[in-house]
C-alpha positions in Angstrom: 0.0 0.0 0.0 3.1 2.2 1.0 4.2 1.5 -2.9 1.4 2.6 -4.8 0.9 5.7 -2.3 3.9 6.6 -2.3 3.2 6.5 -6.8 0.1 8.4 -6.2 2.2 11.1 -4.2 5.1 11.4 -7.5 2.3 11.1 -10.0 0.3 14.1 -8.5 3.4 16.2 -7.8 4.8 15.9 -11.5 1.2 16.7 -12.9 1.3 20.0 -10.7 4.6 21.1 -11.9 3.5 20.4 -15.1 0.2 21.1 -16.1 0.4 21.1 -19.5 0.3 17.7 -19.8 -3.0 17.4 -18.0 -4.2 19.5 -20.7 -3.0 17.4 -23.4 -4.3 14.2 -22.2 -7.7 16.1 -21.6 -7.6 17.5 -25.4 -6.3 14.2 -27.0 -8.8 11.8 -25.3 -11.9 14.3 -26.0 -10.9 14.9 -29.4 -10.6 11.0 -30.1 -14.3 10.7 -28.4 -15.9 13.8 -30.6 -14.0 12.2 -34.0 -16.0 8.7 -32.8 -19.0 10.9 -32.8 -18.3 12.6 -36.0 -17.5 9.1 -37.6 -20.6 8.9 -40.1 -21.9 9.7 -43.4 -24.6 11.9 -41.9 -24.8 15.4 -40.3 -27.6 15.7 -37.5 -28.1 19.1 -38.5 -28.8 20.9 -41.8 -27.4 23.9 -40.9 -23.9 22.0 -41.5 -23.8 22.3 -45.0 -24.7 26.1 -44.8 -21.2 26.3 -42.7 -19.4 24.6 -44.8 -20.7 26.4 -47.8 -19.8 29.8 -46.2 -16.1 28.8 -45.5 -15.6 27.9 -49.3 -17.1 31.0 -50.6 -15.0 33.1 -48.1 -11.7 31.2 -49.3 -12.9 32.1 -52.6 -15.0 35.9 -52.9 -13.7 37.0 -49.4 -16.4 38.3 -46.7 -19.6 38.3 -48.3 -21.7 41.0 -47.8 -25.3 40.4 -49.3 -26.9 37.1 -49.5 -29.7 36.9 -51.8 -30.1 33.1 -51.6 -32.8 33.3 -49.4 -34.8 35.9 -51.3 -37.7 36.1 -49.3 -36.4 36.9 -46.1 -34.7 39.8 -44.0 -31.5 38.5 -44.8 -31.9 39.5 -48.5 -31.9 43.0 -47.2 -29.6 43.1 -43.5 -27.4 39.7 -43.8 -24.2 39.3 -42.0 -22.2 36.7 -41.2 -22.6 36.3 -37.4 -20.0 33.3 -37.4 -17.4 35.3 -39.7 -14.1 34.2 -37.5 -15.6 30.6 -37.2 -16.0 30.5 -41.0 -12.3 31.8 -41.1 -10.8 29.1 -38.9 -13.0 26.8 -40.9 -11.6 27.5 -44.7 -8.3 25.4 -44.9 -10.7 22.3 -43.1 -12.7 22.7 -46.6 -10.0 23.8 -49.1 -7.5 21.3 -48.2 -10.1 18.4 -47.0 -13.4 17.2 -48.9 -15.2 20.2 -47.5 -17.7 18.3 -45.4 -15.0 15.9 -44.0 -13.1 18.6 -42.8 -16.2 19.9 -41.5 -16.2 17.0 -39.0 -12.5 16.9 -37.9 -12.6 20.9 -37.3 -15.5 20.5 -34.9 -14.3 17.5 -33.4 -11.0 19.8 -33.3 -12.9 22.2 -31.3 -14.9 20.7 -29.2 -12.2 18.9 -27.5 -10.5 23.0 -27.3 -13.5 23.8 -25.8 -12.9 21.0 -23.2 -9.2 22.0 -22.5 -10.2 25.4 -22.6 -12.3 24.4 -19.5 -10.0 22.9 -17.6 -7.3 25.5 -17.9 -10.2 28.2 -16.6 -10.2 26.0 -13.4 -7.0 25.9 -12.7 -6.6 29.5 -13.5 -9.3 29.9 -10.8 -7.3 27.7 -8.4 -10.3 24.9 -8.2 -8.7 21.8 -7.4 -9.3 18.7 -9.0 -10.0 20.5 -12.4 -9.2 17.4 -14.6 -12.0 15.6 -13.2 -14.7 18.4 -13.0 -13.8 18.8 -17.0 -14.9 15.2 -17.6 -18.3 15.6 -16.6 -18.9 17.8 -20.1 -17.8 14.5 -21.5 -20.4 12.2 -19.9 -23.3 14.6 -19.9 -25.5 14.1 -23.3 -27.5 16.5 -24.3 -24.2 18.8 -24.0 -22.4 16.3 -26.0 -24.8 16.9 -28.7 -24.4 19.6 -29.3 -21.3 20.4 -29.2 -21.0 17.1 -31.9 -23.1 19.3 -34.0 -21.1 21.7 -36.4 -21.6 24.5 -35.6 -19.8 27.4 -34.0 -21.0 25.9 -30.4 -17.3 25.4 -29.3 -15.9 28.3 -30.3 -18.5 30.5 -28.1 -17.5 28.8 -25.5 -14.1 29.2 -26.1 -14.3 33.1 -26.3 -17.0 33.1 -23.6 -14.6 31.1 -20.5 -12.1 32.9 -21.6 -13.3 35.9 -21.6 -15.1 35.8 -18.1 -11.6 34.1 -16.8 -10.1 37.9 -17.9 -13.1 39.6 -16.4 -12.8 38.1 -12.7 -8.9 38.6 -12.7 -9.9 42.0 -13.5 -6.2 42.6 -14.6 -5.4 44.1 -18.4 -8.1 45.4 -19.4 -7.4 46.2 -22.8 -7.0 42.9 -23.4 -10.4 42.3 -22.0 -11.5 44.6 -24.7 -9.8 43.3 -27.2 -11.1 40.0 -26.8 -15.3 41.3 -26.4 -14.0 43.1 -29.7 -13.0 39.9 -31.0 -16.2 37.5 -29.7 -18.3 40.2 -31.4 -16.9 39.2 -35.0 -16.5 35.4 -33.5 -20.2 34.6 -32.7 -23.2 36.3 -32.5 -24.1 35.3 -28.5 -21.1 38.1 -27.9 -23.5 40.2 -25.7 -23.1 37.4 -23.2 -20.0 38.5 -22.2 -20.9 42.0 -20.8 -24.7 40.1 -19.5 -22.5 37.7 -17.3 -20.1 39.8 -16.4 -22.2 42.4 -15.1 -23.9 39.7 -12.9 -20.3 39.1 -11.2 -19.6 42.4 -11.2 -22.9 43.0 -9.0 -22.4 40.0 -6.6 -18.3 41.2 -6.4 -19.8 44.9 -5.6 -22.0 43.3 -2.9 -19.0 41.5 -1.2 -16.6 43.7 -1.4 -18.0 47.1 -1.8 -14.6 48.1 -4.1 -16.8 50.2 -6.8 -13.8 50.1 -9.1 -12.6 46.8 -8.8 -16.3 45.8 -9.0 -16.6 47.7 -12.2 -14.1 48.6 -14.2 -14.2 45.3 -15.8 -17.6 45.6 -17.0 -16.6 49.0 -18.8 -13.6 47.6 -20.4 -15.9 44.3 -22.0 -18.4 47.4 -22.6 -15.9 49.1 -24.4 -15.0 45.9 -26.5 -17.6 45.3 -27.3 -19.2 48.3 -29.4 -15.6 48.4 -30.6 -16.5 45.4 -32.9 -19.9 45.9 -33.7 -18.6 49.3 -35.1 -15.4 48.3 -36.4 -17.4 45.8 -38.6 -17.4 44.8 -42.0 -21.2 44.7 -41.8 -22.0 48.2 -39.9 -24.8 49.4 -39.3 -26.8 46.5 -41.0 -25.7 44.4 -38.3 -27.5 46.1 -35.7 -30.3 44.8 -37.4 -29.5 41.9 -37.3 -28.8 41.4 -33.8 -32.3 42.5 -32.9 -33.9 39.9 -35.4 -31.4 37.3 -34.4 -31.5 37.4 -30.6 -34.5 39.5 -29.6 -36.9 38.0 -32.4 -35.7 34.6 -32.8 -33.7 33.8 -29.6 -35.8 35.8 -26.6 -39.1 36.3 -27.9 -39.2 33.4 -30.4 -42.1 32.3 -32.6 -42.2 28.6 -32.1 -45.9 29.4 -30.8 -47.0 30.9 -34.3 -44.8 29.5 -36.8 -42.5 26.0 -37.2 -39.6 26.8 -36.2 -36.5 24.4 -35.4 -36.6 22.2 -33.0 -33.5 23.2 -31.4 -36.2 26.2 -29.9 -38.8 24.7 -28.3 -38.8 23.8 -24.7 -36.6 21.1 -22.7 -39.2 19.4 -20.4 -38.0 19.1 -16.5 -37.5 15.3 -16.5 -36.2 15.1 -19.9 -33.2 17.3 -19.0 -32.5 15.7 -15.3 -32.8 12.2 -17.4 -30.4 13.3 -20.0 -27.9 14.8 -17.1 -28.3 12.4 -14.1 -24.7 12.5 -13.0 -24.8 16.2 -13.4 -27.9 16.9 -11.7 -27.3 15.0 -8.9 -24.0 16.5 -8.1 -25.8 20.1 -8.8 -28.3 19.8 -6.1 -25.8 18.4 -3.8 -24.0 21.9 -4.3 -27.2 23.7 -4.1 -28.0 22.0 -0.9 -24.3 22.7 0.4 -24.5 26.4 -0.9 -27.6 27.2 1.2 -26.7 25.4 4.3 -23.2 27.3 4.3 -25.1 30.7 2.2 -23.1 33.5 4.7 -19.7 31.9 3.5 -20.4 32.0 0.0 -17.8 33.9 -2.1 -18.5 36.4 -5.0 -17.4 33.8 -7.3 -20.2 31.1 -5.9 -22.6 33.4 -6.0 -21.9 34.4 -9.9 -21.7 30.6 -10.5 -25.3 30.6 -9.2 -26.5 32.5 -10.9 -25.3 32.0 -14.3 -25.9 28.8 -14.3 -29.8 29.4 -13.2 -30.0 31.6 -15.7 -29.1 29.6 -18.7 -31.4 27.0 -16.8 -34.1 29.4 -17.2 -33.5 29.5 -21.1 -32.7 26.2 -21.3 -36.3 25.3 -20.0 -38.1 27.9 -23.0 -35.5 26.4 -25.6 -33.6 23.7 -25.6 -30.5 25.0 -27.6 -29.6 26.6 -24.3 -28.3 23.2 -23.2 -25.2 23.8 -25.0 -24.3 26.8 -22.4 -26.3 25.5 -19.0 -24.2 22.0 -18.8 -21.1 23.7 -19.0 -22.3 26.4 -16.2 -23.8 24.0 -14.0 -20.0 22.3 -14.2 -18.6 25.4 -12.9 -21.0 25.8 -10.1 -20.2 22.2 -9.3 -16.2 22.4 -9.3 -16.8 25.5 -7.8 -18.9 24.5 -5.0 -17.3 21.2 -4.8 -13.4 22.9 -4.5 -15.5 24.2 -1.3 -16.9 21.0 -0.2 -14.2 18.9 -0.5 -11.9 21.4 1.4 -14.0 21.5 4.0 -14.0 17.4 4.6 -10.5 17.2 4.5 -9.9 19.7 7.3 -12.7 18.0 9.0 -10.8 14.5 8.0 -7.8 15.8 9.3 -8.9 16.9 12.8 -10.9 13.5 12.8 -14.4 15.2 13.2 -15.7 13.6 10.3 -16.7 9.9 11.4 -18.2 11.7 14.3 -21.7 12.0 13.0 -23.9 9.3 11.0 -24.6 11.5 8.5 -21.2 12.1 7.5 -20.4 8.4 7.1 -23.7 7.7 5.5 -22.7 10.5 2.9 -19.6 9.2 2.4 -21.0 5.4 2.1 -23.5 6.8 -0.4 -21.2 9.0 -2.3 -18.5 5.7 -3.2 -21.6 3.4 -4.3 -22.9 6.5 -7.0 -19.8 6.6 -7.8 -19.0 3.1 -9.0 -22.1 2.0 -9.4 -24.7 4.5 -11.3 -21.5 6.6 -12.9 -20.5 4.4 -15.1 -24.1 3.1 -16.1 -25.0 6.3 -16.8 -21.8 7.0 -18.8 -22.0 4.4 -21.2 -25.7 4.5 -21.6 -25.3 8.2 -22.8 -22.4 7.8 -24.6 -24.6 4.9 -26.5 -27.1 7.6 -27.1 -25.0 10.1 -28.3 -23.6 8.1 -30.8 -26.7 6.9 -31.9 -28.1 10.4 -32.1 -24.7 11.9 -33.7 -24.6 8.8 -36.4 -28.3 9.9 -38.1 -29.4 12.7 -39.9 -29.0 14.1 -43.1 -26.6 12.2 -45.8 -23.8 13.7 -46.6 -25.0 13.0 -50.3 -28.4 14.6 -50.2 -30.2 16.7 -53.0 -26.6 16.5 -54.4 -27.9 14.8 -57.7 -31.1 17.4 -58.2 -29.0 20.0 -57.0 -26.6 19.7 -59.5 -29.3 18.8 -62.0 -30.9 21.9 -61.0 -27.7 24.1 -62.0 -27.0 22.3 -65.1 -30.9 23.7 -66.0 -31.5 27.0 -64.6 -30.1 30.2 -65.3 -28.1 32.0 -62.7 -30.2 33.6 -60.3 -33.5 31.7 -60.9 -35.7 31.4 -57.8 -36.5 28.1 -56.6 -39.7 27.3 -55.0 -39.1 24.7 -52.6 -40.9 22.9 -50.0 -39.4 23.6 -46.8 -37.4 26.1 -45.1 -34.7 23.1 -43.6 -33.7 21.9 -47.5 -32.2 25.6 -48.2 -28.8 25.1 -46.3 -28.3 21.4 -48.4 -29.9 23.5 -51.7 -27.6 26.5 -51.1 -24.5 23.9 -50.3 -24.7 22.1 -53.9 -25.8 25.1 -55.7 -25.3 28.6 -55.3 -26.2 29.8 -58.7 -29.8 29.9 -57.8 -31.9 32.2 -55.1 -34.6 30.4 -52.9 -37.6 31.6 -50.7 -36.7 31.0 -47.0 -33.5 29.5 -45.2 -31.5 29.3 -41.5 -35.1 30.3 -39.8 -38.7 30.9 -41.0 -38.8 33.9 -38.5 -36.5 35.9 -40.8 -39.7 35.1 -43.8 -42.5 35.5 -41.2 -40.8 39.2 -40.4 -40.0 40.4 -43.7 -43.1 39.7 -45.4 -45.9 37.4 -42.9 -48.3 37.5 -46.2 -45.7 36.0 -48.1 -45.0 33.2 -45.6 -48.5 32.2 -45.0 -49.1 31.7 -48.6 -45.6 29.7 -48.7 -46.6 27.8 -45.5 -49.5 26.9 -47.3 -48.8 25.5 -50.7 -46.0 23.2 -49.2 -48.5 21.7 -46.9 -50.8 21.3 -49.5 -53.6 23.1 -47.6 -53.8 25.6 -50.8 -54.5 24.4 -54.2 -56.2 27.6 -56.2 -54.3 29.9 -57.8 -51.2 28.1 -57.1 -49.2 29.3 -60.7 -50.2 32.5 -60.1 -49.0 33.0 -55.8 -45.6 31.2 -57.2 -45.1 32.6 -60.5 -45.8 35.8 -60.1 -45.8 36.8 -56.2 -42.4 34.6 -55.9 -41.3 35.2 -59.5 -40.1 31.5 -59.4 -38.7 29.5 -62.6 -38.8 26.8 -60.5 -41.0 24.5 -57.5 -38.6 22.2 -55.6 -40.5 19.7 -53.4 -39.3 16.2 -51.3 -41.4 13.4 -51.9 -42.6 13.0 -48.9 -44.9 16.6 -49.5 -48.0 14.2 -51.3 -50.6 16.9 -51.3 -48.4 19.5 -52.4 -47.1 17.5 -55.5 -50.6 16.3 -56.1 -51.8 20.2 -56.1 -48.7 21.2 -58.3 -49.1 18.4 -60.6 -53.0 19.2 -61.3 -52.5 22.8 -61.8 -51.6 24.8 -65.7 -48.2 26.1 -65.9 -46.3 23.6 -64.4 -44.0 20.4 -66.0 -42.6 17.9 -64.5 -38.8 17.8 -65.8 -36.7 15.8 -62.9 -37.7 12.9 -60.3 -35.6 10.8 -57.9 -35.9 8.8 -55.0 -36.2 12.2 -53.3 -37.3 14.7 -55.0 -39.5 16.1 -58.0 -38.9 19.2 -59.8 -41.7 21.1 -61.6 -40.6 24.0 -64.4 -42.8 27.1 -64.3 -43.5 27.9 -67.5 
């Protein structure tokens, strides 16, 4: 016993003098498990192919300003790329790869920076045991999701940890602004840098009463930030677009009205404990712990707290939120569990803590969860995940109609098509032609909600008078796009003057308008 103690004891004192390669075992053992995720011939998301499609034309026309491809919607009028740095980082992944290949090693790439990222914020932050708190984003589910999805998930993370890591040192703060500066051309979610950050710098202000420790971080992330939204390729139209983006689509959100994605409709209570049961056990242990000791609670557990609640609350109205409550119910936890297990050990040490049955019966219960429902629950979700990760869309799809499609049409001919999710596959294969709606229905439903409805309509076949008339000449459309799984529509499109049949598949049929 005196051996492998005395191997613990070199093995924990070499890792703390050297760090980094805690970091690299984290990154290379989460990038292996996201490239097992990404090992398929589908994507789970559509939205993939719209990334992949941006990084090649930037590698090719540079930042592209207007985006007429989905003609019938705001972004015909106030587009810009939200993920322009992601799309940047993205282009030799599709120039030097097959495009949607490198698609899946870059965000496999990421996601295990993210994960790294996450860890070194802990130790930054002097939480011990910061190797181990990491790993629970890599046995929690509906985070790994999507994070496996590509997207510019990981990135946002990326900028966001680090970026609140600057804010609580509250040292350099014009590097603090630089970085806002730089989240804002990153991602679109920049504002919630300065959101979060104010909600330490309240909680710090609280404790400490130091106004300009308190706050001077939150000026220089203020600062930052309007930096980039004016220095931007895209100003002013991006304003905008930030107030359809995050206010329309993201805070007020139409998934009542319209059909939206599914990624915005609500996470029920006992779907997201069942999807996180290793997470959510060890969160209300914290929560119980943080009450119990709530007078000794630091600024930083309070701002734990309360960012995680918060993304809790928005992860409960839509379920993308996931994506940034796992990861802030992780802090709480190592947060509140760096407390926790401080405070057994000095009880351990003074030999209080076998005093009382609780604290045995805690201890008892604590070793049995831990290798007994653990790694259950690991392998069950991990099961999951890859089954979720390993369907979707083929990497092949509407590639043979698509191409037909451009082969046929002259450039700039607007497709009619039969449902806003098809655009970013449509737009991947073939950018030589403009379609109605794409990325989100709200941006139709706002720009013209007469328009939509008569859209909405014809693809669900509810509408079958006047049909050459609504798409020839309030759409202008050469063309009427339609999978084959949209019966009535085809049966409406078919029976109506004006329109020929000219291309069939197993997935599709395309009607010329004459």
């Amino acid at each position: 016993m005196d051996y492998f103690f005395h191997i613990y004891s070199r093995l924990r004192a070499l890792l703390r003098r050297h760090p980094s390669i805690v970091f690299g075992l984290i990154f290379c053992i989460s990038w292996a498990l996201f490239l097992v995720f990404q090992w398929s011939v589908q994507f789970p998301d559509p939205d993939s192919f719209y990334h992949a499609k941006m990084a090649q034309l930037l590698a090719t026309r540079g930042i592209i300003r207007d985006f007429p491809w989905a003609h019938f919607t705001l972004l015909n009028d106030f587009y810009i790329d939200q993920h322009l740095l992601y799309h940047v980082f993205l282009v030799p992944f599709v120039i030097f790869l097959p495009p949607l290949v490198g698609l899946k090693i870059f965000t496999a790439l990421f996601a295990a920076l993210f994960v790294t990222v996450f860890c070194w914020v802990l130790r930054q932050l002097n939480v011990q045991f910061y190797a181990v708190w990491s790993a629970l984003l890599l046995i929690t589910v509906p985070f790994l999701f999507r994070i496996s999805l590509a997207k510019a998930v990981s990135m946002a993370l990326v900028f966001l940890f680090v970026g609140l890591y600057l804010f609580i040192r509250g040292r350099r703060g014009w590097l603090l602004a630089v970085w806002a500066a730089v989240y804002v051309w990153a991602y679109g979610g920049f504002f919630l840098l300065a959101g979060l950050g104010f909600m330490y710098a309240l909680v710090h202000y609280i404790a400490s009463r130091d106004f300009k420790k308190s706050w001077r971080p939150l000026l220089w992330t203020g600062i930052g930030t309007a930096l980039g939204v004016v220095i931007n390729p895209y100003f002013p139209k991006n304003i905008v677009y930030f107030w359809q983006q995050f206010v329309q689509i993201g805070v007020i959100n139409y998934s009542a009205k319209i059909g939206v994605g599914g990624e915005w409709y609500p996470y029920g209570w006992f779907e997201l404990m069942k999807g996180s049961l290793v997470l959510t056990t060890l969160v209300v242990a914290c929560v119980v712990w943080f009450v119990w000791h709530l007078r000794r609670q630091r600024a930083l557990s309070w701002a734990a707290l309360l960012w995680m609640l918060f993304f809790l609350a928005f992860t409960l109205k839509s379920r993308r939120y996931v994506e940034y409550y796992v990861p802030f119910a992780v802090f709480f936890v190592a947060v509140m569990g760096d407390d926790i297990i401080r405070a057994v050990w000095r009880r351990w040490a003074r030999g209080h803590f076998w005093r009382t049955f609780w604290h045995r019966a805690a201890l008892v219960t604590g070793i049995l969860y831990l290798s007994l429902v653990v790694p259950a629950v690991v392998v069950k979700d991990w099961q999951q995940n890859l089954r979720d990760t390993h369907n979707g869309i083929p990497l092949g799809k509407f590639s043979q109609s698509s191409r037909w499609l451009a082969a046929n049409s002259e450039a700039g001919d607007i497709v009619f098509h039969s449902d806003w999710d098809e655009f970013p596959v449509l737009f991947y294969y073939n950018d030589k032609d403009y379609y109605i709606v794409g990325l989100d229905p709200t941006f139709m439903y706002n720009y013209n909600q007469d328009l939509y409805w008569k859209w909405a309509r014809i693809t669900l076949g509810e509408q079958a008078d006047d049909l050459y008339g609504i798409i020839q000449g309030d759409f202008q459309a050469r063309w009427v796009f339609m999978e084959n799984d949209h019966t009535a529509m085809r049966k409406n499109i078919a029976a109506t003057d004006g329109f020929v049949l000219v291309y069939q598949d197993d997935e599709v049929t395309i009607f010329k308008v004459e």
